[in-house]
C-alpha positions in Angstrom: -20.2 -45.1 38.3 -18.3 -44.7 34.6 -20.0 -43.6 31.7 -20.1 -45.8 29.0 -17.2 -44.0 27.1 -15.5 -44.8 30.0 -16.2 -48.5 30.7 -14.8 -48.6 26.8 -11.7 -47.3 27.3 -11.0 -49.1 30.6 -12.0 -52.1 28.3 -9.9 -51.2 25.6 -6.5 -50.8 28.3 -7.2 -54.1 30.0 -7.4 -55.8 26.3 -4.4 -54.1 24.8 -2.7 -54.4 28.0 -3.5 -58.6 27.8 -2.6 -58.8 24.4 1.1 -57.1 25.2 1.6 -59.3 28.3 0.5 -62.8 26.2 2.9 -61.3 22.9 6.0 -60.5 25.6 5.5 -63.9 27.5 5.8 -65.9 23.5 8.4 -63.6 22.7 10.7 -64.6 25.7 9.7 -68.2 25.6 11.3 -68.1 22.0 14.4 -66.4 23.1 14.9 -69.3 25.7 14.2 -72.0 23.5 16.7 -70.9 20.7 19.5 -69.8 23.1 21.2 -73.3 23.2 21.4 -74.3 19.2 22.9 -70.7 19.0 25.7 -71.1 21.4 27.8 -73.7 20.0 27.5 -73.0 16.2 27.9 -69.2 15.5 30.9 -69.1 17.8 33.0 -68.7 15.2 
């Protein structure tokens, strides 16, 4: 069994780790959205 400093850190990981995954997954959706008004304009 974990100790309870333990169970807090494992906690901790599994948080930070869902925060990074949800702030990745936004960050590429916004990439993929604003790809095609780029293309056309700033060719120049």
């Amino acid at each position: 069994m974990l100790t309870p400093p333990e169970l807090t850190l494992l906690f901790l990981g599994i948080v930070v780790g869902l925060g990074a995954a949800i702030v990745w997954l936004i960050w590429e959706i916004e990439q993929t959205m604003s790809k095609p008004t780029r293309r056309g304009d700033h060719a120049r």
